[in-house]
C-alpha positions as a Markdown table, in Angstrom:
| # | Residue | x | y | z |
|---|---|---|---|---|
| 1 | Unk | 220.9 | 51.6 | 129.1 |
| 2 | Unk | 218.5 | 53.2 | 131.5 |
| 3 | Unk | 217.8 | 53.6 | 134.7 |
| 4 | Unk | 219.8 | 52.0 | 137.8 |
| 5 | Unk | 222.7 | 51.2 | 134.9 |
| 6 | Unk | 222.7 | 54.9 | 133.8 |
| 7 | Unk | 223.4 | 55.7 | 137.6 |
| 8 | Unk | 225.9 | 53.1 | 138.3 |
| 9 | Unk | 228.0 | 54.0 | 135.0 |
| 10 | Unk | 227.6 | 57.6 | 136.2 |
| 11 | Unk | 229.2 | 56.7 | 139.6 |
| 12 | Unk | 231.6 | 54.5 | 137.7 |
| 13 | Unk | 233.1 | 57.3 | 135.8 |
| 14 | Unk | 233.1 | 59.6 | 138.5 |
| 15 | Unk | 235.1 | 57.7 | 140.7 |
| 16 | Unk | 237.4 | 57.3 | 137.6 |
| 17 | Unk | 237.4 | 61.2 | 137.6 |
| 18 | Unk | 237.8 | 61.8 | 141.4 |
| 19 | Unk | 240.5 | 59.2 | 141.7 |
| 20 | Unk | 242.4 | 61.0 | 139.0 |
| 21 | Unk | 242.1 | 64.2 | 140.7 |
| 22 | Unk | 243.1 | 62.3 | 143.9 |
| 23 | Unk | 246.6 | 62.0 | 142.6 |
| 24 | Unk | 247.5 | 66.0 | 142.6 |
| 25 | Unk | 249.0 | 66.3 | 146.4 |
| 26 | Unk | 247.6 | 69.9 | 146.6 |
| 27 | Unk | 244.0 | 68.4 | 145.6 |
| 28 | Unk | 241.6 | 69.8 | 147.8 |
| 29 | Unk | 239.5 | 66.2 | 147.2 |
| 30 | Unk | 242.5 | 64.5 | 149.7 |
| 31 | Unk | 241.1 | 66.2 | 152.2 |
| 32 | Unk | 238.0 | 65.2 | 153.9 |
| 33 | Unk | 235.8 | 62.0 | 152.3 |
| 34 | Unk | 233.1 | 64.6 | 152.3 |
| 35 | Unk | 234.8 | 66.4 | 149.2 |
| 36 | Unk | 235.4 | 63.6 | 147.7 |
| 37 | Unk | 231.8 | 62.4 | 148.1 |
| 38 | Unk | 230.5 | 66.5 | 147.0 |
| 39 | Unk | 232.8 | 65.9 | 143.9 |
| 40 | Unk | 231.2 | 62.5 | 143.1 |
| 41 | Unk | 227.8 | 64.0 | 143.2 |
| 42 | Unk | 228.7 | 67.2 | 141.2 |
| 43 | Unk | 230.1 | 65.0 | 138.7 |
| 44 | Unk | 227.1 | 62.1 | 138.6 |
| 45 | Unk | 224.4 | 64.9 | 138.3 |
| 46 | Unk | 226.0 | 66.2 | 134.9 |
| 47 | Unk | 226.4 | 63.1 | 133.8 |
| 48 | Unk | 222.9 | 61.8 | 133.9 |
| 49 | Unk | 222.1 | 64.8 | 132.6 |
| 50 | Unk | 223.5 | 64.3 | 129.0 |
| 51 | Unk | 223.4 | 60.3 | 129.8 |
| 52 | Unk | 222.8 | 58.4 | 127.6 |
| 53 | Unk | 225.1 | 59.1 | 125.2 |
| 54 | Unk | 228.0 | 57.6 | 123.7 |
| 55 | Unk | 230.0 | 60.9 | 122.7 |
| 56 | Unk | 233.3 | 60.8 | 125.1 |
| 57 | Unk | 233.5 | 64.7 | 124.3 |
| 58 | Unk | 230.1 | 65.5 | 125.6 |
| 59 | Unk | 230.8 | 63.1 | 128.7 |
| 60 | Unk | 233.9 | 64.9 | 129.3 |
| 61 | Unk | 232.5 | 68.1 | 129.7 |
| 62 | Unk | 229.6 | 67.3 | 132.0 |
| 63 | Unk | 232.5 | 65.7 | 134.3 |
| 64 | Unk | 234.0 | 69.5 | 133.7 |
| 65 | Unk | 230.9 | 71.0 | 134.7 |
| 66 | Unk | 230.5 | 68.7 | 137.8 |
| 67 | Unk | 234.4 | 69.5 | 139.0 |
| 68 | Unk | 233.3 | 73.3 | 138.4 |
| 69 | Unk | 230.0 | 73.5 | 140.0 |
| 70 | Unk | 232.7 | 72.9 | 143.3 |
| 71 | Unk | 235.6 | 75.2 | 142.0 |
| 72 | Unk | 238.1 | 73.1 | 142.5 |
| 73 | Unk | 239.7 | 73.0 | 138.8 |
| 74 | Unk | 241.6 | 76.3 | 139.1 |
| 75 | Unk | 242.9 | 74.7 | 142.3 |
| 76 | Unk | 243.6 | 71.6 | 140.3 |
| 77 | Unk | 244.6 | 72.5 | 137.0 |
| 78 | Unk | 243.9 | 69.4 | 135.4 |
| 79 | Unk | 240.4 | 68.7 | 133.2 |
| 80 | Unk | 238.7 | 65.6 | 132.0 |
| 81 | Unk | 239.8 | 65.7 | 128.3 |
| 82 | Unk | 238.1 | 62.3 | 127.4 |
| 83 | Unk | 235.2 | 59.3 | 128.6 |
| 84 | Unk | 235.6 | 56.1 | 127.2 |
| 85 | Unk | 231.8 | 55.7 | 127.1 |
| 86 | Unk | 232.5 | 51.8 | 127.0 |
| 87 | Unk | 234.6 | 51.4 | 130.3 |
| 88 | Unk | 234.1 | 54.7 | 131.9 |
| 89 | Unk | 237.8 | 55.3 | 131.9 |
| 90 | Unk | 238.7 | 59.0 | 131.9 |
| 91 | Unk | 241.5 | 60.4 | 130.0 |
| 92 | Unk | 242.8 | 63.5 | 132.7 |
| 93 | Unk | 244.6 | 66.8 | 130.3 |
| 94 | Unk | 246.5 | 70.0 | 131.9 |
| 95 | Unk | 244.8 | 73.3 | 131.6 |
């Protein structure tokens, strides 16, 4: 995988993690499409930045570092706690 499919299974599991996020009512992502799109970026620059790889722990913490670089996860209180490199389907966990 390289190239435009590294970026488009970036983006995949980033709308997996913002969607996620999305269903916390006090989610500060609900509010504006902007955060949502700021979050998707955050997210899809740490990803390709470990991509490619097909460790679910290392792809869960760039999606940690990407929800960070916003601050939104104290806000949140919830973590990516697994990738499933195959589907891009995130497994969410409490802090």
């Amino acid at each position: 995988m390289s190239g435009p499919d590294l970026e488009q299974a970036a983006k995949i599991i980033a709308e997996n993690v913002v969607s996620a996020l999305m269903r916390d009512q006090r989610s500060p992502l609900r509010d504006t499409v902007m955060s949502r799109d700021a979050a998707m970026t955050a997210i899809m620059v740490e990803l390709l930045r470990v991509m490619p790889t097909e460790d679910s722990e290392r792809l869960a913490e760039a999606c940690n570092r990407g929800i960070g670089e916003l601050a939104i996860t104290g806000m949140l209180g919830s973590r990516v706690g697994a990738v499933d490199p195959d589907d891009g389907s995130v497994t969410m966990r409490q802090e």
